[in-house]
mmJSON file of the N, C-alpha and C atoms, coordinates in Angstrom:
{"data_MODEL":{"atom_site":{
"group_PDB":["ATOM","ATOM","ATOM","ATOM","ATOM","ATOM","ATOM","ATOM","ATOM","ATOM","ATOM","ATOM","ATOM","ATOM","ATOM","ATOM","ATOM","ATOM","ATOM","ATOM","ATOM","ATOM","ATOM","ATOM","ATOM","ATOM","ATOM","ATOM","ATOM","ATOM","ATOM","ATOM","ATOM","ATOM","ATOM","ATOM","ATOM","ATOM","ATOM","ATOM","ATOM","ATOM","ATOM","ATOM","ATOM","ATOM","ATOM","ATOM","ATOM","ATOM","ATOM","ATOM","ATOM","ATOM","ATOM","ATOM","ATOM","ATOM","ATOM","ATOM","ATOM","ATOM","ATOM","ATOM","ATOM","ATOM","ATOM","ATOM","ATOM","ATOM","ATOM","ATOM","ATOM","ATOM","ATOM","ATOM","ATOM","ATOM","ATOM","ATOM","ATOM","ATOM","ATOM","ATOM","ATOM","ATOM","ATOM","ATOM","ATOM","ATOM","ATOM","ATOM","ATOM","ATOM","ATOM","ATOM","ATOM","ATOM","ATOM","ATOM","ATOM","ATOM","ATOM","ATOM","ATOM","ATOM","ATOM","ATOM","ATOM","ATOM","ATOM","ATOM","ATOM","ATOM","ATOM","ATOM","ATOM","ATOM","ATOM","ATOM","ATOM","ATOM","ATOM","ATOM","ATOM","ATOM","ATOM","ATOM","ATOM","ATOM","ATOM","ATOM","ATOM","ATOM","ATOM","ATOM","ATOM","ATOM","ATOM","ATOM","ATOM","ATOM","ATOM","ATOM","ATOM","ATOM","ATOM","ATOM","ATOM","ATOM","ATOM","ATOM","ATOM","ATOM","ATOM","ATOM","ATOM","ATOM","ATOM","ATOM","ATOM","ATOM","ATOM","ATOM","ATOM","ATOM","ATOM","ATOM","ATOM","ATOM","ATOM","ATOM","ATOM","ATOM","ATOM","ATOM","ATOM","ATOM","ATOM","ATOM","ATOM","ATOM","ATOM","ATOM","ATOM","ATOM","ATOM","ATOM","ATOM","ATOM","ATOM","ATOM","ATOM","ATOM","ATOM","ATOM","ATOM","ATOM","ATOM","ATOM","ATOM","ATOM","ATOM","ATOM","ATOM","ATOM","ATOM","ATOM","ATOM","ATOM","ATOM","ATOM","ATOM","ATOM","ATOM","ATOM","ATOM","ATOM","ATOM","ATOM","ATOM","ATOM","ATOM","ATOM","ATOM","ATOM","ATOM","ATOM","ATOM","ATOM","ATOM","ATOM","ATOM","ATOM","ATOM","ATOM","ATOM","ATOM","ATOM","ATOM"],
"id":[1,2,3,4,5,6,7,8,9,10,11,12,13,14,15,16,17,18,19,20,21,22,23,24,25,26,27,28,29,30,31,32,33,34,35,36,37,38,39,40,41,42,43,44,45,46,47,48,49,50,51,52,53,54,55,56,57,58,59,60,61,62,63,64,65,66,67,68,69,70,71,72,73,74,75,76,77,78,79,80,81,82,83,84,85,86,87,88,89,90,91,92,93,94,95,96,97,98,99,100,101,102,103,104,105,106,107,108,109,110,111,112,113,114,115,116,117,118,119,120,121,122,123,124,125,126,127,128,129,130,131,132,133,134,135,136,137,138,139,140,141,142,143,144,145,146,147,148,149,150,151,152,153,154,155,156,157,158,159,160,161,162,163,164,165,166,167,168,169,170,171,172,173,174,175,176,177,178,179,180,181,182,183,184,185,186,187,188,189,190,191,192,193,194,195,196,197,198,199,200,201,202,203,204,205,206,207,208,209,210,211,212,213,214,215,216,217,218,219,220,221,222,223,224,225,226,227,228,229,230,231,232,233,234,235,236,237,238,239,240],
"type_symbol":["N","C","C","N","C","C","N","C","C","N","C","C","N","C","C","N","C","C","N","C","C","N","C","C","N","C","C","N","C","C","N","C","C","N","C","C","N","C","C","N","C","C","N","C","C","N","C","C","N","C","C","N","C","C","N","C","C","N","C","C","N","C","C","N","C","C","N","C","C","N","C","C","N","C","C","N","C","C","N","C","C","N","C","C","N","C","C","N","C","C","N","C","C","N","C","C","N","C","C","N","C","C","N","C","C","N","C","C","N","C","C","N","C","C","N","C","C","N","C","C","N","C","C","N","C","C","N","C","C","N","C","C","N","C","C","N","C","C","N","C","C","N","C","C","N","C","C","N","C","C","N","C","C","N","C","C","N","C","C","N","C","C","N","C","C","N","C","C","N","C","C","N","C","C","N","C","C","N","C","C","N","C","C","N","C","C","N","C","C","N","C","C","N","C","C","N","C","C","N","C","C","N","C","C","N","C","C","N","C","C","N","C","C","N","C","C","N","C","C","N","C","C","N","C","C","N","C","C","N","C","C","N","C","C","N","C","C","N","C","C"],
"label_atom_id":["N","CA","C","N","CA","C","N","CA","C","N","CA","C","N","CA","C","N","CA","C","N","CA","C","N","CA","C","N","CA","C","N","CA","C","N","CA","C","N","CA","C","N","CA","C","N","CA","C","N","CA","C","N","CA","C","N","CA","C","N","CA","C","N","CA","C","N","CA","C","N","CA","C","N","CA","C","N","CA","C","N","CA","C","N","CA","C","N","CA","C","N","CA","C","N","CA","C","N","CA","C","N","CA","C","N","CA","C","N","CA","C","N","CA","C","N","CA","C","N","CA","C","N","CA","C","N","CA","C","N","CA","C","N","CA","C","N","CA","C","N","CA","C","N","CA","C","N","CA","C","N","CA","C","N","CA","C","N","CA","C","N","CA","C","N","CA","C","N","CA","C","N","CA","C","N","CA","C","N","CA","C","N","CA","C","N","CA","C","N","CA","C","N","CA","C","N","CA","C","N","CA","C","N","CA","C","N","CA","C","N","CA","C","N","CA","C","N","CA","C","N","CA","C","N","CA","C","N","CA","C","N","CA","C","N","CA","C","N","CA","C","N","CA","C","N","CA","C","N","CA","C","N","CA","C","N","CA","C","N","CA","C","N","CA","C","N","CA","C","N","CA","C","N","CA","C","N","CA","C"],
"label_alt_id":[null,null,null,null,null,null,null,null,null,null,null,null,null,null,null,null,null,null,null,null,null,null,null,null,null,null,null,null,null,null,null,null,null,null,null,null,null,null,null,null,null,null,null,null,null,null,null,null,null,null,null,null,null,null,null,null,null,null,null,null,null,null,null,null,null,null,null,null,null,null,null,null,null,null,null,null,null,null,null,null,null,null,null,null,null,null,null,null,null,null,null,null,null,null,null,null,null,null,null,null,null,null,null,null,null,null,null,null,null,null,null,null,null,null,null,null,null,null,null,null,null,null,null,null,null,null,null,null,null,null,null,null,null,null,null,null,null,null,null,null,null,null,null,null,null,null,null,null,null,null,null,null,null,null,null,null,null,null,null,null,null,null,null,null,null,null,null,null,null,null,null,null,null,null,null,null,null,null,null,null,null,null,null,null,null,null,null,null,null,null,null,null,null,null,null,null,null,null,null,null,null,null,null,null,null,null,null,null,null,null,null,null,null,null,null,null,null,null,null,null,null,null,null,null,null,null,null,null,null,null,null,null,null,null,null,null,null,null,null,null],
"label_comp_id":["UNK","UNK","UNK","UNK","UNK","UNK","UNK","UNK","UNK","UNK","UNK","UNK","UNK","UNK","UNK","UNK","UNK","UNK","UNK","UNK","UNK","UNK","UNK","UNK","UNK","UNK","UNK","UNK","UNK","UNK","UNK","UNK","UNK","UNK","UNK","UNK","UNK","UNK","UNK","UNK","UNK","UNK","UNK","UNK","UNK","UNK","UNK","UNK","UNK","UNK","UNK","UNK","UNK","UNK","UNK","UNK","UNK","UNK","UNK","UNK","UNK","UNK","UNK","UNK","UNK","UNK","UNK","UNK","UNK","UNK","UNK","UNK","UNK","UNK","UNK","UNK","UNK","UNK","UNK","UNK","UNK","UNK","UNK","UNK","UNK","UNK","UNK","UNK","UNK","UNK","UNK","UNK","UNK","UNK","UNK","UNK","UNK","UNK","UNK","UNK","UNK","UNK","UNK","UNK","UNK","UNK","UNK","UNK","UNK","UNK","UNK","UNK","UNK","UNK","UNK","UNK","UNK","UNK","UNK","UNK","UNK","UNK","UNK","UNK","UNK","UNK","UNK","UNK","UNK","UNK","UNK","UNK","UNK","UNK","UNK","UNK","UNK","UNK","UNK","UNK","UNK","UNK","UNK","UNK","UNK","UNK","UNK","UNK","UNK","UNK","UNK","UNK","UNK","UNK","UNK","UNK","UNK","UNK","UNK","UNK","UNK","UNK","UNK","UNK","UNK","UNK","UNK","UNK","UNK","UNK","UNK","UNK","UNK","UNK","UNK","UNK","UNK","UNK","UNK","UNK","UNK","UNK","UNK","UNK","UNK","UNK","UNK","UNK","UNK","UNK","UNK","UNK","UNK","UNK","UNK","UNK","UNK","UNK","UNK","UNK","UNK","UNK","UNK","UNK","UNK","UNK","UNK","UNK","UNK","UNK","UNK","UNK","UNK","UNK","UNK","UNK","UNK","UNK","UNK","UNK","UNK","UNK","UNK","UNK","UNK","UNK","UNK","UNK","UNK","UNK","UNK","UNK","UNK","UNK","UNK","UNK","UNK","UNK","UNK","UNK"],
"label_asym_id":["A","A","A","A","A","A","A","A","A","A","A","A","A","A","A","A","A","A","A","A","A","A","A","A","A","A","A","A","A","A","A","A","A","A","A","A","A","A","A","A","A","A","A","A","A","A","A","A","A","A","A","A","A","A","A","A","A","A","A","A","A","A","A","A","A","A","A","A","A","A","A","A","A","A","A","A","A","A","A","A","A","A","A","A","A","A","A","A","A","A","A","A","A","A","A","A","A","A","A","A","A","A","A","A","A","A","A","A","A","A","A","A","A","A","A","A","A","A","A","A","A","A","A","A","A","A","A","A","A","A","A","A","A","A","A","A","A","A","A","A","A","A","A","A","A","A","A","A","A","A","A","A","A","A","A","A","A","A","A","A","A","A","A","A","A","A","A","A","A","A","A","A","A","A","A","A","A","A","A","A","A","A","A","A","A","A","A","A","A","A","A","A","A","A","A","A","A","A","A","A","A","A","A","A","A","A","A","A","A","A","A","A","A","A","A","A","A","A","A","A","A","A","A","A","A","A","A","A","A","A","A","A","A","A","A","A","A","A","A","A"],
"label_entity_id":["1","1","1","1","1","1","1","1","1","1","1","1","1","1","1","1","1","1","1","1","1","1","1","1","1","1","1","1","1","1","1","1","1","1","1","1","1","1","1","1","1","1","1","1","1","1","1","1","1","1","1","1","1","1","1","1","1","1","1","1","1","1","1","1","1","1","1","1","1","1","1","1","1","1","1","1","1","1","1","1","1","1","1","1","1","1","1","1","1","1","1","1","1","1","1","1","1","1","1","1","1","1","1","1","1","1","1","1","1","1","1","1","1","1","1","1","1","1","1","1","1","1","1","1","1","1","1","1","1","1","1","1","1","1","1","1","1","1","1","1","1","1","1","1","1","1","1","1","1","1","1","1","1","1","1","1","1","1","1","1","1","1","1","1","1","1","1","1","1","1","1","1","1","1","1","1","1","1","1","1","1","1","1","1","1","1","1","1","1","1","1","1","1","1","1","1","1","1","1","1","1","1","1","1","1","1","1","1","1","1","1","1","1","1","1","1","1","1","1","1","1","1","1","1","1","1","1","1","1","1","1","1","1","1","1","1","1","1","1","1"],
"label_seq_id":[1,1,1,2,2,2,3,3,3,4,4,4,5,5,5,6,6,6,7,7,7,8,8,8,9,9,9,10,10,10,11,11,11,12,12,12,13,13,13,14,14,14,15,15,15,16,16,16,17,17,17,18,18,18,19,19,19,20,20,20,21,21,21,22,22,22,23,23,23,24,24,24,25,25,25,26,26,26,27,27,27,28,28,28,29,29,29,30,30,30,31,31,31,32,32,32,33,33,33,34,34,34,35,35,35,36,36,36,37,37,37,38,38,38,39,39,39,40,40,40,41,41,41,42,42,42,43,43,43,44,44,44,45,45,45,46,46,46,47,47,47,48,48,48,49,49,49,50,50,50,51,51,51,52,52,52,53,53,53,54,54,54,55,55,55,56,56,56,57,57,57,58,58,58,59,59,59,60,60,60,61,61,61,62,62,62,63,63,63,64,64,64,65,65,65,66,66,66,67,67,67,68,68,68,69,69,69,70,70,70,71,71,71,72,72,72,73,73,73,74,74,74,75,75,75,76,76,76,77,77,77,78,78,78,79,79,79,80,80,80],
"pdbx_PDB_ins_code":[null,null,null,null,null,null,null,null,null,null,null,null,null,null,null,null,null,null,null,null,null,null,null,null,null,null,null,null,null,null,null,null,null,null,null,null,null,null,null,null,null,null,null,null,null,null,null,null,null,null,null,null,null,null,null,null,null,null,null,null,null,null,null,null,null,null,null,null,null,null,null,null,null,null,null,null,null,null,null,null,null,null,null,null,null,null,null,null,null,null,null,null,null,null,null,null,null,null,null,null,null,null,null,null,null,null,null,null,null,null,null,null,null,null,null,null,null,null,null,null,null,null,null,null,null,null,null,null,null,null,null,null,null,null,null,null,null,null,null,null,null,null,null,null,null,null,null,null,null,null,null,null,null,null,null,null,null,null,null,null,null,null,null,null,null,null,null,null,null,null,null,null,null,null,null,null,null,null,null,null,null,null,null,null,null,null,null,null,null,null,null,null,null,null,null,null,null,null,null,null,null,null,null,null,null,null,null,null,null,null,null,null,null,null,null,null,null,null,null,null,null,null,null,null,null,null,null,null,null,null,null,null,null,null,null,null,null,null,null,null],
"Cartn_x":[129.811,128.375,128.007,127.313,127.055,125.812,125.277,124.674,123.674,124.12,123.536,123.387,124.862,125.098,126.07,126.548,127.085,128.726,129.512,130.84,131.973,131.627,132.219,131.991,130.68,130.049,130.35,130.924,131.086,132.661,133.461,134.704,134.838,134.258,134.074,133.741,133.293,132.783,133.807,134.423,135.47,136.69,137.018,138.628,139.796,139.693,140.817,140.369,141.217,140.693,139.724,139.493,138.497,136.742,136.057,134.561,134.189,133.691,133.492,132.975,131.916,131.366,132.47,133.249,134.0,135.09,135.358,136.367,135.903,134.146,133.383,133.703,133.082,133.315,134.464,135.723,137.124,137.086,137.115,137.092,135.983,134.883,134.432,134.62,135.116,135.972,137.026,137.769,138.832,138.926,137.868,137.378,136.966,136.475,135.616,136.907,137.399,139.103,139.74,139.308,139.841,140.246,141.145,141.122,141.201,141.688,142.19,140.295,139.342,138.009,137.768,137.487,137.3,137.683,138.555,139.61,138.961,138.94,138.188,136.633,135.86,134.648,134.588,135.585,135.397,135.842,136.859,137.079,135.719,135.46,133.957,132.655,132.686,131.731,132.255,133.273,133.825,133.557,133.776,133.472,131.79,131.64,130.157,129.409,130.022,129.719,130.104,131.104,131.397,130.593,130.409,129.34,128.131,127.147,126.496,126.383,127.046,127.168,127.753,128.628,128.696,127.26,126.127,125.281,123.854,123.85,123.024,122.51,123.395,123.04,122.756,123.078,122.35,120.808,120.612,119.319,118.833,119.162,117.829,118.027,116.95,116.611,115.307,114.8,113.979,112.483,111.456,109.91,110.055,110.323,109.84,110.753,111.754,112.661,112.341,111.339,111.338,110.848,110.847,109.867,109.471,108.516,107.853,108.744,108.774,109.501,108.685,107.179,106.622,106.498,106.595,106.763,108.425,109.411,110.456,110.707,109.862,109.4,108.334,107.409,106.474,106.13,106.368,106.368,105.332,104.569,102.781,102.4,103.07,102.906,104.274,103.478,104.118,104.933,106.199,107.093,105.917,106.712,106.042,106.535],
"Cartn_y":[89.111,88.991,87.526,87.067,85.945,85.199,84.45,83.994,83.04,82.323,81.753,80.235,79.72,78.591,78.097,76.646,76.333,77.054,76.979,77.571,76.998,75.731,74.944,75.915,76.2,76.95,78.373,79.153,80.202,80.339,79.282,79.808,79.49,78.58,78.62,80.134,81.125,82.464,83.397,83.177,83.977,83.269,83.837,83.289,83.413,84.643,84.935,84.831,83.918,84.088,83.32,83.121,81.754,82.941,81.968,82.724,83.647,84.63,85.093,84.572,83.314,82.949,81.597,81.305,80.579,80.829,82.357,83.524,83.592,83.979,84.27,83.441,81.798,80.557,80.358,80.518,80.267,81.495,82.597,83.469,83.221,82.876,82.5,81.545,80.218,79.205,79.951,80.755,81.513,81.847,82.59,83.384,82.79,81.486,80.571,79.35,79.938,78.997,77.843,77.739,77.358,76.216,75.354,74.297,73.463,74.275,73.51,72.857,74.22,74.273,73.054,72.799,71.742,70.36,70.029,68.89,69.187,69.715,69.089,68.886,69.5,69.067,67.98,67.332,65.771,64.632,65.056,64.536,64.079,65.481,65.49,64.166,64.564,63.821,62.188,61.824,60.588,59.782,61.079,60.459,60.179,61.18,60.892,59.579,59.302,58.101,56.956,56.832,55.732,55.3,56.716,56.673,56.246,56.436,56.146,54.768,53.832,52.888,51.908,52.598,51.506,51.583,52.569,52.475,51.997,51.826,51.002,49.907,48.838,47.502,47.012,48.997,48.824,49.199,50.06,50.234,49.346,48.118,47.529,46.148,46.166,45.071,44.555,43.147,42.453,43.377,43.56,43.915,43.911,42.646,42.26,42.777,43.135,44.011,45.296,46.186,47.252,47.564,48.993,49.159,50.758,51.247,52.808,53.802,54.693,55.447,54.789,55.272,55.258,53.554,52.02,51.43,50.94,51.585,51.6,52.171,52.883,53.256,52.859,52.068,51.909,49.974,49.46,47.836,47.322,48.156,47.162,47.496,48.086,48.053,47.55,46.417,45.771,46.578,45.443,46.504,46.016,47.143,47.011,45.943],
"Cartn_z":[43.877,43.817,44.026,45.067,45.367,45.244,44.667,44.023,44.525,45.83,46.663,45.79,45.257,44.554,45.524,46.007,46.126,46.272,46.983,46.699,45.958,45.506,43.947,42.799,42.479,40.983,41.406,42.224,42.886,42.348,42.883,42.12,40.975,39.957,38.748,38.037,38.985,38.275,38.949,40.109,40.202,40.138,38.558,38.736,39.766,40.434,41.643,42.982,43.926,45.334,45.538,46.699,47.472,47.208,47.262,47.383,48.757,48.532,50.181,51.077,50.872,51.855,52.584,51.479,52.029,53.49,52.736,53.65,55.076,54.95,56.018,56.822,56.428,57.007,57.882,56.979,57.457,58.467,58.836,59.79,61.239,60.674,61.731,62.238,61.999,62.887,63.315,62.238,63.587,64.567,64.632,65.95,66.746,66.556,67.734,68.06,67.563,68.532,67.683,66.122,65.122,65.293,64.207,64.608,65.834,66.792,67.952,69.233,68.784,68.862,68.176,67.361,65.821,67.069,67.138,67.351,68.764,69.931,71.369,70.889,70.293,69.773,69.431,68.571,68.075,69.181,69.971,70.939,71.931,72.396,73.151,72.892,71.437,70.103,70.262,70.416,70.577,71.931,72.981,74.728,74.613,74.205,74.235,73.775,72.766,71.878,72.257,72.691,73.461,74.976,75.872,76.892,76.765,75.584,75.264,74.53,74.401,73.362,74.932,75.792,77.437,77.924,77.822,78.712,77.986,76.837,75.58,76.34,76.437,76.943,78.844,78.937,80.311,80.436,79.643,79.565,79.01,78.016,77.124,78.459,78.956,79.741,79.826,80.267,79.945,80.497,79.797,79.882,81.397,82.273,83.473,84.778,83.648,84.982,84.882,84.013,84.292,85.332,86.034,87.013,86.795,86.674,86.426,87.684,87.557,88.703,90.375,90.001,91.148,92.184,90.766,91.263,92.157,91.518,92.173,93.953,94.167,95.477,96.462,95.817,96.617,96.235,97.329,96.979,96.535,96.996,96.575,95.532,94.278,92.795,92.605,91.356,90.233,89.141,89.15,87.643,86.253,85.695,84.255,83.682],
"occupancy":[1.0,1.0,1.0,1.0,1.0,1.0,1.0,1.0,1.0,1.0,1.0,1.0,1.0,1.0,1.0,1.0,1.0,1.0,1.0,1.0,1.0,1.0,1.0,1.0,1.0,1.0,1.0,1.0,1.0,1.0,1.0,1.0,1.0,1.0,1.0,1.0,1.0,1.0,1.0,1.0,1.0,1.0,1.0,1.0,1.0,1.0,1.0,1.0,1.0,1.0,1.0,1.0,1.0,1.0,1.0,1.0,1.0,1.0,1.0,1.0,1.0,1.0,1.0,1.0,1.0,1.0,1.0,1.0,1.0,1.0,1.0,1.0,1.0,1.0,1.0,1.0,1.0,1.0,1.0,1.0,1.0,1.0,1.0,1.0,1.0,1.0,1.0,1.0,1.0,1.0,1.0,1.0,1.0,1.0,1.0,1.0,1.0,1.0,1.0,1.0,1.0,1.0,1.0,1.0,1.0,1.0,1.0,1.0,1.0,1.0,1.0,1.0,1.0,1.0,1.0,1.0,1.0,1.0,1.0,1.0,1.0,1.0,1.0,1.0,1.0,1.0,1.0,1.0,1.0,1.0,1.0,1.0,1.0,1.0,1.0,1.0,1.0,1.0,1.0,1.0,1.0,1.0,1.0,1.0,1.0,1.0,1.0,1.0,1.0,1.0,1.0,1.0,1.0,1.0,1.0,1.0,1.0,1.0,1.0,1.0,1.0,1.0,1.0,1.0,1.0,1.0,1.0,1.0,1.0,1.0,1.0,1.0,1.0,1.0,1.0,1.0,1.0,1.0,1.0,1.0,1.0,1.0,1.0,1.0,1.0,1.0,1.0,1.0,1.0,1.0,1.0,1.0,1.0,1.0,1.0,1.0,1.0,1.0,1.0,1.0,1.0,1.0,1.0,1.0,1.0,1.0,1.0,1.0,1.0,1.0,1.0,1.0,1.0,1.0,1.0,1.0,1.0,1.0,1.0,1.0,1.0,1.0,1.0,1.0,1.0,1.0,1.0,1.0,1.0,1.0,1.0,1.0,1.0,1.0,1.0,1.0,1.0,1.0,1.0,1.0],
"B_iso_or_equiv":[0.0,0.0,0.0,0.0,0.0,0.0,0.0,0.0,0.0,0.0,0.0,0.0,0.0,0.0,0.0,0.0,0.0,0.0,0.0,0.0,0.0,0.0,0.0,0.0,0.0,0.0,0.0,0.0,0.0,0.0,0.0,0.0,0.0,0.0,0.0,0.0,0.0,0.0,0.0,0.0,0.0,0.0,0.0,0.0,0.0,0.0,0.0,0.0,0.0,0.0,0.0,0.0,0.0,0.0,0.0,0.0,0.0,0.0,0.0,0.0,0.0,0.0,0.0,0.0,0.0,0.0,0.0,0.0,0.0,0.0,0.0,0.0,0.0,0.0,0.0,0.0,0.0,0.0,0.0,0.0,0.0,0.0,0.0,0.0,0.0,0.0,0.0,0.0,0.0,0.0,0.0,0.0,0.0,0.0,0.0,0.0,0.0,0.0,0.0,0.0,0.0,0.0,0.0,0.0,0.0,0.0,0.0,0.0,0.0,0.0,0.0,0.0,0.0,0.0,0.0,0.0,0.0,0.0,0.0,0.0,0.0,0.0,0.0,0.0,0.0,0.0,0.0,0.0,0.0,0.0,0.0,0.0,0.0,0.0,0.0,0.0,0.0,0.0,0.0,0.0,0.0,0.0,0.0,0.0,0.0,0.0,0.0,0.0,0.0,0.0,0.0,0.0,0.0,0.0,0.0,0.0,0.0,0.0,0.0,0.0,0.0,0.0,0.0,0.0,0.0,0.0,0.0,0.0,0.0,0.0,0.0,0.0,0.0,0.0,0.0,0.0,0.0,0.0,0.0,0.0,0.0,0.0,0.0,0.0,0.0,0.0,0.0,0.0,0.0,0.0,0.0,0.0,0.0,0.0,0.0,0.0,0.0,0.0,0.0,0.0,0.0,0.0,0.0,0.0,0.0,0.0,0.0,0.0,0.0,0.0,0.0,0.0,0.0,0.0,0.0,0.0,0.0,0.0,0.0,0.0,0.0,0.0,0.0,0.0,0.0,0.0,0.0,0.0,0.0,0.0,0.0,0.0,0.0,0.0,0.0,0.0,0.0,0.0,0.0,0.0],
"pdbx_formal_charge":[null,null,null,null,null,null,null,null,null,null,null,null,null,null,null,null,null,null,null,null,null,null,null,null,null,null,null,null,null,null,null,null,null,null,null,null,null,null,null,null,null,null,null,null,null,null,null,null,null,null,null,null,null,null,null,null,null,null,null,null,null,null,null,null,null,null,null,null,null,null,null,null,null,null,null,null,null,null,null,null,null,null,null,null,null,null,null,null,null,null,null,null,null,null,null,null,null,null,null,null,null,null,null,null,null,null,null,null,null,null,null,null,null,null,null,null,null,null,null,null,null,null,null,null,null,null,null,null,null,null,null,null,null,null,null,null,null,null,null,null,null,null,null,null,null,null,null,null,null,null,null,null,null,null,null,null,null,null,null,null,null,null,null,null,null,null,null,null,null,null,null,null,null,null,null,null,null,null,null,null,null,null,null,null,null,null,null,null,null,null,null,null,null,null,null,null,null,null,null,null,null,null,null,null,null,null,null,null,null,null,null,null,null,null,null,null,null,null,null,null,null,null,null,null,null,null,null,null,null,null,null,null,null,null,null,null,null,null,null,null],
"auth_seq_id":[1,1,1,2,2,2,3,3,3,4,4,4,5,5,5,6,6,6,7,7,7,8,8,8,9,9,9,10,10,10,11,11,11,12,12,12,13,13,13,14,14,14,15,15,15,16,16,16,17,17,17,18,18,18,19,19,19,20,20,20,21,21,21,22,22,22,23,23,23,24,24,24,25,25,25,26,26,26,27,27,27,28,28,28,29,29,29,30,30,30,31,31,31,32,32,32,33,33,33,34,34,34,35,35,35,36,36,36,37,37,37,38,38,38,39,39,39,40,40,40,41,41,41,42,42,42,43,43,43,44,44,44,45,45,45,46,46,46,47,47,47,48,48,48,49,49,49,50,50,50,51,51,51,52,52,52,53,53,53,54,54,54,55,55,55,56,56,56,57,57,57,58,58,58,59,59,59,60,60,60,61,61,61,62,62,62,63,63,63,64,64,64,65,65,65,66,66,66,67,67,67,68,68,68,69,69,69,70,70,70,71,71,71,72,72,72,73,73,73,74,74,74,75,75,75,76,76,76,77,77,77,78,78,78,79,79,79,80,80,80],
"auth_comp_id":["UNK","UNK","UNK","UNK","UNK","UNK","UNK","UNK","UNK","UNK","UNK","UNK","UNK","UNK","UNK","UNK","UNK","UNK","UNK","UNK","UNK","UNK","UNK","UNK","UNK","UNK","UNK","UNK","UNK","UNK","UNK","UNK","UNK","UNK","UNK","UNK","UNK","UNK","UNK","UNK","UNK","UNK","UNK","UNK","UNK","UNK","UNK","UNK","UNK","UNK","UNK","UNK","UNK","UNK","UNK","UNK","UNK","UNK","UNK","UNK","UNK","UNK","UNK","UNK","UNK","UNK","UNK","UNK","UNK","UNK","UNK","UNK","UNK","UNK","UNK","UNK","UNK","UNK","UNK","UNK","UNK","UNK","UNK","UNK","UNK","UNK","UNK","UNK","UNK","UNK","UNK","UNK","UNK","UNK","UNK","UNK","UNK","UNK","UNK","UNK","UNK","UNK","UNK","UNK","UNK","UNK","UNK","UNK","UNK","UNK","UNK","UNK","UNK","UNK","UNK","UNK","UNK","UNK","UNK","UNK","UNK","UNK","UNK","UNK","UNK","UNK","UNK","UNK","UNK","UNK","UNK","UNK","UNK","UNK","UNK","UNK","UNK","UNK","UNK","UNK","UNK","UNK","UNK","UNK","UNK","UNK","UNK","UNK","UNK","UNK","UNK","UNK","UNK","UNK","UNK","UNK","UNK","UNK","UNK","UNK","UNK","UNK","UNK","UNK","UNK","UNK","UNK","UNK","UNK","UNK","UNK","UNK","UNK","UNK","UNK","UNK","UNK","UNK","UNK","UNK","UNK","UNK","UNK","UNK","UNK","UNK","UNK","UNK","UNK","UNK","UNK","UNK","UNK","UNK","UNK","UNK","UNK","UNK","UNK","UNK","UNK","UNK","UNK","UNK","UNK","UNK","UNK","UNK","UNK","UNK","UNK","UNK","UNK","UNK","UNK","UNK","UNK","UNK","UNK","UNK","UNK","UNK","UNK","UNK","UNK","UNK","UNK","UNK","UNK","UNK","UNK","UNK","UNK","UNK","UNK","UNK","UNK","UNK","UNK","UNK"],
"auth_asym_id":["A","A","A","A","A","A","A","A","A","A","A","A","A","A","A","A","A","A","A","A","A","A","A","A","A","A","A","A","A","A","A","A","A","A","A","A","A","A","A","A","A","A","A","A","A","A","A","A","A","A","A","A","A","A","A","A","A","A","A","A","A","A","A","A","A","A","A","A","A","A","A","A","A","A","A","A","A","A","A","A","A","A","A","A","A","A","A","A","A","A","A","A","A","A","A","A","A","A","A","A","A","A","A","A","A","A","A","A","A","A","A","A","A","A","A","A","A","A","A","A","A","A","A","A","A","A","A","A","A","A","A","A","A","A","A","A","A","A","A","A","A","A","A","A","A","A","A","A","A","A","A","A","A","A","A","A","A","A","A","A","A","A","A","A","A","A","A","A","A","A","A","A","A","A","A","A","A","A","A","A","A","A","A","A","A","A","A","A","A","A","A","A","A","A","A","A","A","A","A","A","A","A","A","A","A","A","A","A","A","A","A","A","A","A","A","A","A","A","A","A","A","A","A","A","A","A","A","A","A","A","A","A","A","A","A","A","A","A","A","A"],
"auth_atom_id":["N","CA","C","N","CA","C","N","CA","C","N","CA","C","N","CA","C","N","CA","C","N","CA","C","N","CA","C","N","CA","C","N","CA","C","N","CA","C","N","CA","C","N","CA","C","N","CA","C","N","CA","C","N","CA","C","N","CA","C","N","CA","C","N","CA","C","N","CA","C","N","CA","C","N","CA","C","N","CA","C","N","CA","C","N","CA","C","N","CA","C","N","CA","C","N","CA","C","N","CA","C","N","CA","C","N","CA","C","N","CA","C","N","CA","C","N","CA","C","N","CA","C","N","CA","C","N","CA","C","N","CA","C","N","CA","C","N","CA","C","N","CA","C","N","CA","C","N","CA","C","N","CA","C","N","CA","C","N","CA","C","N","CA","C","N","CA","C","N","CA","C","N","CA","C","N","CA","C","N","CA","C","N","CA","C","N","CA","C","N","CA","C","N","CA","C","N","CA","C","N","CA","C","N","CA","C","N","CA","C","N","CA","C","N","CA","C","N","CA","C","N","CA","C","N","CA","C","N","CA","C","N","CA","C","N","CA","C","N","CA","C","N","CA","C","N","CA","C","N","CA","C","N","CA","C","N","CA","C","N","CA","C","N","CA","C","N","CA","C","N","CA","C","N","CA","C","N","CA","C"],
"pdbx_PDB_model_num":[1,1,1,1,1,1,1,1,1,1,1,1,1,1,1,1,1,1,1,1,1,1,1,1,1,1,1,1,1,1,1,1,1,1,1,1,1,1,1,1,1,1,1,1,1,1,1,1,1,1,1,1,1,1,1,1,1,1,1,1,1,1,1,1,1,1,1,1,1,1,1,1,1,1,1,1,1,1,1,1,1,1,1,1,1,1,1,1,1,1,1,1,1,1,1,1,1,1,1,1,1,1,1,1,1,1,1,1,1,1,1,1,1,1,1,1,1,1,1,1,1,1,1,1,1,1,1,1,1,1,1,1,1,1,1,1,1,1,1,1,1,1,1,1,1,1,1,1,1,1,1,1,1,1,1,1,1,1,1,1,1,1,1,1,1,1,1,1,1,1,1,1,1,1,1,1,1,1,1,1,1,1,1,1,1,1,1,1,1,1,1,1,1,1,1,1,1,1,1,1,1,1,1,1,1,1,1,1,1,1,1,1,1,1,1,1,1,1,1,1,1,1,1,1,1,1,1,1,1,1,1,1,1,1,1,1,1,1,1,1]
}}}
């Protein structure tokens, strides 16, 4: 009977066996390709982060170098 407490105070009330929602939990990472799922996700999470953190200091550039899409195409408007 689940209580909708935390799954700490959950096995405090069932002495035997993990809580069900814990079970649930652990099965459904199973099924979605389990740890090995887990571990390219963080990988992913890492490329990403690093991509983003090389292309940071390409985007922050001075007010006067920006240019709006439309002035990037057409010469006779000024960048922003």
């Amino acid at each position: 009977m689940a209580l909708n407490q935390p799954a700490a105070i959950e096995a405090l009330e069932q002495p035997l066996g993990l809580p069900p929602r814990l079970l649930e939990q652990a099965n459904e990472v199973r099924t979605q390709g389990g740890a090995r799922t887990l571990s390219d996700s963080l990988a992913n999470i890492v490329a990403i982060s690093k991509r983003c953190s090389e292309l940071v200091p390409k985007v922050r550039c001075e007010p006067h170098q920006r240019k709006t899409p439309s002035a990037r195409h057409d010469p006779n408007i000024a960048g922003v």
